[in-house]
C-alpha positions in Angstrom: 0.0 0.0 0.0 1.7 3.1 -1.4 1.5 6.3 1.4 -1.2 8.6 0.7 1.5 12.0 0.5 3.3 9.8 -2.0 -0.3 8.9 -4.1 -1.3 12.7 -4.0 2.5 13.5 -5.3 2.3 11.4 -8.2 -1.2 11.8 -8.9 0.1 15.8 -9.0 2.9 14.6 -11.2 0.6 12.7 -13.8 -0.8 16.1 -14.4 2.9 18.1 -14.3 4.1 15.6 -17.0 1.1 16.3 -19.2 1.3 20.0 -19.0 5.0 19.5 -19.9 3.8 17.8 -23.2 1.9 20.9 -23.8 4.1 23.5 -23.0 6.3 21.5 -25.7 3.7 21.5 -28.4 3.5 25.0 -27.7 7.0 25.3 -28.1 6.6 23.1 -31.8 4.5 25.1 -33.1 6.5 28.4 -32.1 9.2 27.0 -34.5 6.6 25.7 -37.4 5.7 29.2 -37.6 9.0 30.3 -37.7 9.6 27.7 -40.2 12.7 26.0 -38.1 11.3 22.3 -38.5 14.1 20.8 -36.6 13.5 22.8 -33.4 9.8 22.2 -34.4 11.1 18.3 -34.3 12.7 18.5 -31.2 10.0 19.8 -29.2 7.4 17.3 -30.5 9.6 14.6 -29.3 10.3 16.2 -26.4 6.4 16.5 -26.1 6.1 12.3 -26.8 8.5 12.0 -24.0 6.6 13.8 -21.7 3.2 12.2 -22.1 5.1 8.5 -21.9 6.7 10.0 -18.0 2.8 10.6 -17.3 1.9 7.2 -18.6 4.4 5.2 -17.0 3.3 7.4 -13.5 -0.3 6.0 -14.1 0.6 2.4 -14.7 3.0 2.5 -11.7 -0.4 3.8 -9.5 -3.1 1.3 -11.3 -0.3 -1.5 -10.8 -0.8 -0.2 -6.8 -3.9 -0.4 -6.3 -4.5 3.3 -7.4 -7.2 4.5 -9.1 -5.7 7.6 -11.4 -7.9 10.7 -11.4 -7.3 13.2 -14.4 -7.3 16.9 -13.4 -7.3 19.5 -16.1 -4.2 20.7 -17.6 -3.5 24.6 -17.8 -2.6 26.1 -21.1 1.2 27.2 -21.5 1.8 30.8 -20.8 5.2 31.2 -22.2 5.4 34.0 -25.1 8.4 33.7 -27.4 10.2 37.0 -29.4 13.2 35.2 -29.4 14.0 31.7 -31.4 16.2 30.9 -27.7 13.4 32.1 -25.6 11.7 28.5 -25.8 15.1 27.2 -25.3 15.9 28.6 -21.7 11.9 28.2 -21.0 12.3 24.6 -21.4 15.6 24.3 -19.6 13.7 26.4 -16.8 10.9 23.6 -16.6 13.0 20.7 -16.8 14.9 21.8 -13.4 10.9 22.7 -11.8 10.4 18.6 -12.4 13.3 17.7 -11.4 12.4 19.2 -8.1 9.1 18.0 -8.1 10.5 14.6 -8.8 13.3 15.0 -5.8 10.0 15.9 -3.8 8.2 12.7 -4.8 11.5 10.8 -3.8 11.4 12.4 -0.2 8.4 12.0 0.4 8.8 8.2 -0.5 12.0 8.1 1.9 10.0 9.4 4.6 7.0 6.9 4.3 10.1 4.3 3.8 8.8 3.6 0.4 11.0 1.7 -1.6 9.5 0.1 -4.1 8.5 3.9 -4.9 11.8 5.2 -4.6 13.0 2.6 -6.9 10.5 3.4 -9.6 11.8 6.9 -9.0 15.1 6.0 -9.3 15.0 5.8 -13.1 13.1 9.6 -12.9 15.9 11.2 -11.7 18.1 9.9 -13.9 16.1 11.0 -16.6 15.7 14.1 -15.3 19.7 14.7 -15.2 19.4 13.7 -18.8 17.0 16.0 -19.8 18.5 19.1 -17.7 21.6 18.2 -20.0 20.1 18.1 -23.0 18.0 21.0 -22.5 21.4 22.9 -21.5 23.3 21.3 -24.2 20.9 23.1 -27.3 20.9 26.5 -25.5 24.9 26.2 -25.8 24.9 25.0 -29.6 22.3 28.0 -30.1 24.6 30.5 -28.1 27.2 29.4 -30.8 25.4 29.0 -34.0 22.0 30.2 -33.4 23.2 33.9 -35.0 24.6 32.9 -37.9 22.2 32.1 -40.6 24.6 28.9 -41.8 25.1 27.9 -38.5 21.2 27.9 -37.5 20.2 26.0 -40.7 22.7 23.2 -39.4 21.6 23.0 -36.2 17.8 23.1 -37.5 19.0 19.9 -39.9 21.0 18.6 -36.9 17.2 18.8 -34.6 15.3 17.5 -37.8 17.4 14.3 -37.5 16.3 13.5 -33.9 14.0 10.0 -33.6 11.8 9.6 -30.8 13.0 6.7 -28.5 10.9 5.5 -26.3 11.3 5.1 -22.1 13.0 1.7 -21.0 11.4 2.0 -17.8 9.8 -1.4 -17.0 7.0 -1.3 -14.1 
């Protein structure tokens, strides 16, 4: 029987990881309008990613016993007058889950939760991985993003990206 902090947490973090999918389609179709398809690319997968960290939260709750309630997910807020100003948005949001997550976790340790923390264990992990690459494409932008050659590269370099999904098993 999970703790009841730790249900309301992930139940929370169901809806966190959908609104991160939205806030990334948001961020897609910033760069479709801009016509840079490989940002566009990016942020779509991105997007995929987010909604399979909200999936794999609601099996990991229905395999406990949990029945999942849906809340309503807000509509992204960000405005972009930059082509970086998604960039830093998203690196911004990917350190507010990894705290959330880190939240999740304590709240497991507390309620000595392990099986929890375990299932956790691979969210962290992602999350370092997503901080990373989050920081990485702000850098490549901050080198290339204001030269016209240089941004068409790193657009075909973001076009090439292939959605892989999680190798969480619950």
């Amino acid at each position: 029987m999970l703790d009841k902090k730790v249900i309301d947490l992930l139940q929370d973090q169901v809806n966190k990881e959908y609104y991160s999918a939205y806030l990334y389609l948001d961020f897609a179709s910033y760069y479709a309008d801009v016509n840079l398809d490989g940002f566009q690319n990016w942020y779509e997968i991105q997007a995929q990613e987010e909604r399979d960290h909200a999936q794999l939260m609601v099996k990991y709750l229905q395999n406990n016993g949990v029945k999942v309630v849906y809340e309503a997910i807000a509509r992204p807020d960000k405005v972009m007058k930059k082509h970086d100003d998604a960039l830093k948005f998203g690196f911004e949001h990917e350190q507010y889950v990894t705290s959330l997550i880190h939240n999740i976790y304590d709240a497991a340790f507390k309620a000595k939760d392990y099986r929890t923390m375990q299932f956790l264990d691979w969210f962290v992990k992602e999350q370092g991985e997503e901080e990373q690459n989050a920081d990485d494409l702000i850098k490549k932008y901050e080198l290339y993003g204001s030269d016209p050659k240089g941004l068409y590269s790193l657009n075909d370099e973001l076009k090439a990206r292939m959605y892989n999904p999680p190798s969480l098993v619950i």
